[in-house]
C-alpha positions in Angstrom: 0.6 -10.6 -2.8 1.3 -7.1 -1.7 3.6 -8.2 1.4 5.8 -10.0 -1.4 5.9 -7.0 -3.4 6.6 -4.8 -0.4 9.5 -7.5 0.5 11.2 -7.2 -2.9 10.8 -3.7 -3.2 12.8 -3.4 0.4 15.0 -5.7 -0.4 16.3 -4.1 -3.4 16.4 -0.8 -2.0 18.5 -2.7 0.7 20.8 -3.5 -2.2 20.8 -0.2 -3.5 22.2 1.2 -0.5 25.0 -1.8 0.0 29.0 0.1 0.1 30.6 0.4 -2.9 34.0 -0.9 -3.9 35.1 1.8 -5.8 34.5 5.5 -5.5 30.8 5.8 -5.9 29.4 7.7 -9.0 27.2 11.0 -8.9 23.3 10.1 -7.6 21.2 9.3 -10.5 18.2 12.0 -11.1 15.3 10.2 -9.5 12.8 7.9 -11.7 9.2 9.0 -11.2 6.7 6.4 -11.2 3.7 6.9 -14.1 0.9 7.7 -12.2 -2.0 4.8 -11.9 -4.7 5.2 -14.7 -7.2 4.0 -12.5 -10.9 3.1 -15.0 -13.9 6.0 -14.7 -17.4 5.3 -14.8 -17.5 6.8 -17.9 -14.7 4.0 -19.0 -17.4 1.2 -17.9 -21.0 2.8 -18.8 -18.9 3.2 -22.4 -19.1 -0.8 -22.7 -21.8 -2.4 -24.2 -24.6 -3.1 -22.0 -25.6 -6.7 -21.7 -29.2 -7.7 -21.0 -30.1 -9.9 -17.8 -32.2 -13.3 -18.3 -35.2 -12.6 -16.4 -36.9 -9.5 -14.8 -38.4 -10.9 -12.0 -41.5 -8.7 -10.1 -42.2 -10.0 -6.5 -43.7 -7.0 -4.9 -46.5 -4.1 -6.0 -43.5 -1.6 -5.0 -41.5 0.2 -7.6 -37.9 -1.4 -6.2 -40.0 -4.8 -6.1 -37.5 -6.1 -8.5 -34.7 -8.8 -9.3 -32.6 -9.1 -12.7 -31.8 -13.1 -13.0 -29.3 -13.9 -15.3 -29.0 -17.3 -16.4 -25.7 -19.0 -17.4 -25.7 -22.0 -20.2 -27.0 -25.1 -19.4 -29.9 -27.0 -17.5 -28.5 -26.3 -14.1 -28.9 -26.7 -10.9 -26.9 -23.4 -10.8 -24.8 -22.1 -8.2 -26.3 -18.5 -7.4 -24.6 -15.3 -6.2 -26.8 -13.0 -4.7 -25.7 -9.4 -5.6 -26.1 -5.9 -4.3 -24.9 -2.7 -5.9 -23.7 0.0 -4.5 -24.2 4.1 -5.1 -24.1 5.4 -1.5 -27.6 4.0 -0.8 -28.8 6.9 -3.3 -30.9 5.9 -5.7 -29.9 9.3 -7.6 -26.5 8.1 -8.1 -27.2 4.2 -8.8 -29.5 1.8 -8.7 -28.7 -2.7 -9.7 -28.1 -1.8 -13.4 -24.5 -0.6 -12.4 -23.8 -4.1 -12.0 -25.3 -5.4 -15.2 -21.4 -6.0 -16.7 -20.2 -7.8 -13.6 -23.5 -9.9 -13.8 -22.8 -10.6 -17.2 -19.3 -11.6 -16.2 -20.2 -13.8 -13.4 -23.3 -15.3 -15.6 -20.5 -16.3 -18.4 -18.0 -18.2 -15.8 -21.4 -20.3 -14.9 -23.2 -18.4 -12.3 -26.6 -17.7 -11.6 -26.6 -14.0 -10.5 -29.7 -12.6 -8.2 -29.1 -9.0 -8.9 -31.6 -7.1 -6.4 -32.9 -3.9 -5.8 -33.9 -1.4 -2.9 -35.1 1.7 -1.7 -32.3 4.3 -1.4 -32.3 6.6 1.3 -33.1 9.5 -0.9 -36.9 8.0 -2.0 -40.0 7.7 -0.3 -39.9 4.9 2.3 -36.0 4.4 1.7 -33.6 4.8 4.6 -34.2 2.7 7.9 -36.2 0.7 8.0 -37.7 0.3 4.4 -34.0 -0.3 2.4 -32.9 -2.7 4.7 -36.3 -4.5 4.8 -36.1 -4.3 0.8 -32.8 -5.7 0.3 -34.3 -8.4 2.6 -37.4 -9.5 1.2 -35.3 -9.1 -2.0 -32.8 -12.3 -1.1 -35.5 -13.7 0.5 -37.3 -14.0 -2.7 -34.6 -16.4 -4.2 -36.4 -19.3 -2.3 -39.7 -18.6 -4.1 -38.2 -19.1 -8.0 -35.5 -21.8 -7.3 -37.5 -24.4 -8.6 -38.5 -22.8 -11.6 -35.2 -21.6 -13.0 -33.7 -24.7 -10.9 -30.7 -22.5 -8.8 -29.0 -24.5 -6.3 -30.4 -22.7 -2.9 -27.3 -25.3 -1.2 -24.6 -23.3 -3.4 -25.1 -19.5 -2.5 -23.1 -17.2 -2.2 -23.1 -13.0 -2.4 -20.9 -10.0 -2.8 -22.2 -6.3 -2.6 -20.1 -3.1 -4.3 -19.4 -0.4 -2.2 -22.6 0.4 -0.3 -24.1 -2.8 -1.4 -20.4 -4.7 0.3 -22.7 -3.2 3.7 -25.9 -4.7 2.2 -24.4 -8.0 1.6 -22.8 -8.2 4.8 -25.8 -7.4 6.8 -27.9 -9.9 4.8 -25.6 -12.4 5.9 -25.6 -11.2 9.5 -29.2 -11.3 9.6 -29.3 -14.2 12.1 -27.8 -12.3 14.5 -29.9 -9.4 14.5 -31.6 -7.9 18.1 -34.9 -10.2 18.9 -37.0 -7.3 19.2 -35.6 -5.3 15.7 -38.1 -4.8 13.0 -35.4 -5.9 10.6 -35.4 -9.5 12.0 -37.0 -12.5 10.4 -37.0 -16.1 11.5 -35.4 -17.5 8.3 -33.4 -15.4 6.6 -31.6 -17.0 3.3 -28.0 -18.2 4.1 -24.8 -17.8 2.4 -21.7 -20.5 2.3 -19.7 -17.1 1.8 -19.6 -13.7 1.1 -17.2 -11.0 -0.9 -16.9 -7.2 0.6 -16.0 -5.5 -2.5 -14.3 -2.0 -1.7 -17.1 -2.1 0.9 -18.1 0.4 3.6 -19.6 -1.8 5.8 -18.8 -0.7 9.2 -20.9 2.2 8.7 -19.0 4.0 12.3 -15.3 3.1 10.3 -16.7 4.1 7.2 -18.4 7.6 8.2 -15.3 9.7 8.5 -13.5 8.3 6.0 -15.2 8.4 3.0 -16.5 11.1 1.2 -18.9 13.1 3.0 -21.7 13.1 0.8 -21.7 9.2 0.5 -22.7 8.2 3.8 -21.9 11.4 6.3 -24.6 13.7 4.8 -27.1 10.4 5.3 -26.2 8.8 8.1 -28.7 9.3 10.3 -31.5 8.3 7.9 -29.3 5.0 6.8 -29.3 4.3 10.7 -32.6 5.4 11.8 -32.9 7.3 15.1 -32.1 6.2 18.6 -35.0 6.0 20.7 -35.2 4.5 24.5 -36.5 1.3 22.6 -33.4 1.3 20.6 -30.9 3.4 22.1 -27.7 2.0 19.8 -28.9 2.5 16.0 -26.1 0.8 14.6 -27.2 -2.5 16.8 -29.4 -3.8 13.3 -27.9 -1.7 11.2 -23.9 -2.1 10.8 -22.6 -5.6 10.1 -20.0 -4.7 12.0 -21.5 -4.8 15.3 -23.0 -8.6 14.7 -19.7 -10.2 14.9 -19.5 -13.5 15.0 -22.2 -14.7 12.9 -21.2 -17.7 11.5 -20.5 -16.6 7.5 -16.9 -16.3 6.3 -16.2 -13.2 4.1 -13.1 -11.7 2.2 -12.9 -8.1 1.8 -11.1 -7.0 -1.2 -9.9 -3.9 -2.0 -8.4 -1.4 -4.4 -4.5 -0.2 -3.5 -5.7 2.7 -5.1 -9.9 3.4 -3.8 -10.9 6.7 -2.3 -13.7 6.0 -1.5 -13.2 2.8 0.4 -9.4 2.6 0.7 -8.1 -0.6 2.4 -7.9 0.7 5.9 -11.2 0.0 6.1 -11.4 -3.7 4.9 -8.1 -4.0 6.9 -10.3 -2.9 9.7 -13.3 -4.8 9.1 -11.3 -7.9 9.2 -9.2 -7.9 12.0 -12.6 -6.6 13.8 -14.1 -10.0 12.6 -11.4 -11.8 13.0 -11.5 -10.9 16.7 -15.0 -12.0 17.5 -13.9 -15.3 15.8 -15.4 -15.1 12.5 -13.8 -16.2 9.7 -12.3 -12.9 7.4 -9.7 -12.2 5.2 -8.5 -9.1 2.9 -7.1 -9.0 -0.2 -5.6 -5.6 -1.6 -5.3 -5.2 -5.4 -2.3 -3.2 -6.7 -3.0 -0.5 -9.1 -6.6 -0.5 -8.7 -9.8 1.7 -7.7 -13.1 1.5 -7.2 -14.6 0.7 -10.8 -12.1 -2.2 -11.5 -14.2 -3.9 -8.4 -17.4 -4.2 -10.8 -15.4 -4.6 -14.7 -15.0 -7.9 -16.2 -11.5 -8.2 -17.3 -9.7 -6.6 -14.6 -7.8 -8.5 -12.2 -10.0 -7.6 -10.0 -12.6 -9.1 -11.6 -10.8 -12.3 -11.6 -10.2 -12.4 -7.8 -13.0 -11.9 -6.9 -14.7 -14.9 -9.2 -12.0 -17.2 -7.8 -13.3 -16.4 -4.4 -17.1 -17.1 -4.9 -16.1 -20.5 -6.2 -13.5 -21.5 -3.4 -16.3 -20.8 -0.9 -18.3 -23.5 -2.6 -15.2 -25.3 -3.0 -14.7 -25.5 0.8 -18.2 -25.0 2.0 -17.3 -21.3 3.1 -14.0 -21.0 4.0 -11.8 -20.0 1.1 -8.2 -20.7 1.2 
């Protein structure tokens, strides 16, 4: 979409600039643009707050925790598996930032697997415990299928910001180091997954968003290199498991500072490379809180996407 709008725009500035037949009149004062009103926090947290189906406990842990929400009807249900974001700091979010999207997604007919983890800044959180959280977490999907009869052949996921890394890396799982204490011999799989406004490259993402987002914890996101594991990103950063087999789309805000589309640009030419299948799509005149609101454009992208990888078992069009 934005290539088009980048060709009409050039075209009529093209036209703008042809000669003129008669002598040409005095230069117009310049139009300025309005400036993007991008949506706040404050514009979503302002919503009403819907309430998920089911609390689900799997663990004694105090993350131990899933919200299922249930759409209408006897099912099976496809399920998206979700992961929210906050710069793996529970201080700044934890999975109820995602309860309107949930809602949003529950209402077009999914069932949503909204989980939760250890951030980096409480006890345990950090590597390994919040990747072996948001693990057990999917994993746990398996164990109440049957009961609330979700369709474990119709899965999909998508992860906001910190939680587009999450989702990534849970789908990546398969091809994580034999000898990492993340691995497991049967991780859940996904027919597809959505990167929204997603920093996961964790190298890309480092020096390009803001500092105190991922810079200021890096190192206890990561873990520390060791001679066992010399290369900490090896089990940590999706980016570095290329190919493993599950298509994505990375979509992105025109308009996101902290993950502007250079680095899903990035991420998908990187996949792209190693033969997985990746595409991006940039949404004009948004940021990153349209990513997460029902009744954004955004919203509605995204949506469409999760159900043309079920359409085409993975590999949207």
């Amino acid at each position: 979409m934005w290539k088009q709008q980048f060709a009409a725009a050039a075209f009529a500035l093209l036209a703008a600039c042809a000669p003129a037949r008669e002598k040409a009149a005095p230069p117009e004062a310049p139009v300025m643009a309005e400036p993007v009103k991008l949506m706040t926090w404050d514009d979503l947290s302002a919503l009403p707050r819907p309430v998920a189906s089911h609390s689900i406990r799997w663990g004694e842990g105090v993350t131990d925790v899933v919200d299922l929400w249930l759409p209408e009807g006897a099912g099976p249900h496809p399920v998206v598996v979700m992961v929210h974001g906050g710069c793996w700091q529970k201080s700044i979010a934890d999975k109820a930032l995602m309860d309107w999207m949930a809602d949003g997604l529950r209402q077009k007919g999914w069932a949503v697997w909204n989980i939760e983890y250890r951030g980096v800044d409480e006890a345990g959180g950090g590597y390994p415990g919040t990747f072996l959280d948001a693990g057990a977490a999917t994993d746990q999907l398996r164990e109440h299928a049957a009961e609330y009869n979700l369709d474990l052949s119709r899965v999909t996921g998508i992860g906001h910001s910190a939680g587009g890394h999450l989702i990534l890396w849970l789908a990546a799982r398969l091809k994580l180091p034999e000898d990492s204490v993340l691995r497991v011999s049967d991780p859940l799989q996904f027919q597809g997954v959505v990167v929204s406004g997603g920093l996961a490259d964790l190298e890309a993402s480092r020096p390009v968003t803001s500092p105190t987002c991922l810079d200021a914890i890096y190192d206890k996101l990561t873990g520390p290199a060791s001679p066992e594991r010399p290369d900490p990103l090896s089990d940590t950063s999706p980016a570095r498991l290329f190919p493993f087999g599950v298509a994505f789309v990375s979509v992105n805000g025109s308009e996101d500072r902290i993950a502007p589309p250079m680095l899903g640009d990035a991420l998908t030419r990187k996949a792209q490379g190693a033969g997985d299948s990746a595409s991006l799509v940039v949404i004009p005149a948004t940021g990153h809180v349209e990513l997460v609101s029902p009744g954004t454009q955004a919203f509605d992208i995204q949506s469409r996407i999760l159900s043309d990888f079920i359409a085409s078992q993975g590999r949207p069009e």
